[in-house]
C-alpha positions as CSV (number, residue, x, y, z in Angstrom):
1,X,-32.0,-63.3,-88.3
2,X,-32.6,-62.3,-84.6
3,X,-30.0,-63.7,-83.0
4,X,-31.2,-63.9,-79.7
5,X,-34.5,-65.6,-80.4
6,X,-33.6,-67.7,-83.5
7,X,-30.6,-69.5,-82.0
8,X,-30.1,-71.9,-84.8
9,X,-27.1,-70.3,-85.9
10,X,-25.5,-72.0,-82.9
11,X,-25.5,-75.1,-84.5
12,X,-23.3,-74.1,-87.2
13,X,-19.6,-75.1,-87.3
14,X,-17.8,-72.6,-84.8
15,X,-15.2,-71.8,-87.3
16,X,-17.7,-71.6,-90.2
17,X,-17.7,-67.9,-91.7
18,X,-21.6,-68.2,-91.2
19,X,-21.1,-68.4,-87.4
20,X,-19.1,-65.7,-86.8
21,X,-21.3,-63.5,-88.8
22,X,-23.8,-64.2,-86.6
23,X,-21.5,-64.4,-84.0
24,X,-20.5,-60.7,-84.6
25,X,-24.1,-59.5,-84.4
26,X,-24.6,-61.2,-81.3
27,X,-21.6,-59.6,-79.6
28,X,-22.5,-56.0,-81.0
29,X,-26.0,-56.1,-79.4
30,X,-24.6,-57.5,-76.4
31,X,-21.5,-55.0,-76.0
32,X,-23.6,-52.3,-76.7
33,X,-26.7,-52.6,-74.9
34,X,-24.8,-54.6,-72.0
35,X,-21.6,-53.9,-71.3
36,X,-20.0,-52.5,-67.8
37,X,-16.2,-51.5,-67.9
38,X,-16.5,-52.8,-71.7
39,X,-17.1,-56.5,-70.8
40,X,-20.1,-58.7,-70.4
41,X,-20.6,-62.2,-68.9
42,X,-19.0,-64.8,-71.0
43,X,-22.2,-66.9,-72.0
44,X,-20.7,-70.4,-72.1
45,X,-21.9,-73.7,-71.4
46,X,-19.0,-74.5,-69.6
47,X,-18.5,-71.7,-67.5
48,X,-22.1,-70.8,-66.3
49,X,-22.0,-67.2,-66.8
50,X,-19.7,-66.7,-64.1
51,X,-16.8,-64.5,-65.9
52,X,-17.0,-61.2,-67.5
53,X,-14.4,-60.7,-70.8
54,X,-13.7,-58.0,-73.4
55,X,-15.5,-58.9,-76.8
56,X,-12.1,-60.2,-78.1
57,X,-11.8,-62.6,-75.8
58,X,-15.5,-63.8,-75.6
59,X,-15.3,-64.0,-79.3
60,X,-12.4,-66.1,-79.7
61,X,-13.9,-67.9,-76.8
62,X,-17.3,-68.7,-78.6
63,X,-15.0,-69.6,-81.4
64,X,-13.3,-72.1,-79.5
65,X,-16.0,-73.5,-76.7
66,X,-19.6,-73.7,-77.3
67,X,-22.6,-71.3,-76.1
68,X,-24.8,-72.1,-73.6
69,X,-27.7,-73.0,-76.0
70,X,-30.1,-72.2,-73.0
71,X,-28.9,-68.6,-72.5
72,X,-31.1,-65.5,-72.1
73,X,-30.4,-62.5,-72.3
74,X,-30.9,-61.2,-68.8
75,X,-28.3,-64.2,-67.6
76,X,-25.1,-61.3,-69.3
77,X,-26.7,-58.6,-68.3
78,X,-24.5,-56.7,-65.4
79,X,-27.4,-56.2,-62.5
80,X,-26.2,-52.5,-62.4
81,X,-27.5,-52.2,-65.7
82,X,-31.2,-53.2,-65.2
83,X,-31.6,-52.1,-62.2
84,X,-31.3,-48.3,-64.0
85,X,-33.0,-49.4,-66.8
């Protein structure tokens, strides 16, 4: 499943073994293709993007809290990083 354009996984039950799967991929792509000082904006519903976390703590974060279902993937992007790209 591509996580970032099939978002149905969101749905799930957060502390379903299914979600974090998916959960994990997510955060892999995101880390590794996104990442400044090894953090990335925390993509919550709640929090609008606005703080940047270590994938332990976004994790248990998007464990806990929701995603924001309307996220892109340019919204946790660092601008450094595509303005290089």
């Amino acid at each position: 499943m591509d996580v970032f354009n099939d978002k149905s996984w969101l749905k799930l039950w957060r502390i379903d073994n299914e979600y974090k799967k998916y959960l994990d991929v997510f955060l892999d792509h995101a880390f590794v293709t996104s990442s400044n000082d090894n953090k990335i904006a925390y993509p919550c519903a709640i929090c609008g993007n606005q703080f940047h976390y270590e994938k332990e703590i976004v994790r248990g974060y998007l464990i806990m809290k929701e995603m924001d279902l309307d996220y892109q993937k340019y919204i946790w992007i660092f601008p450094w990083v595509v303005e290089h790209r």
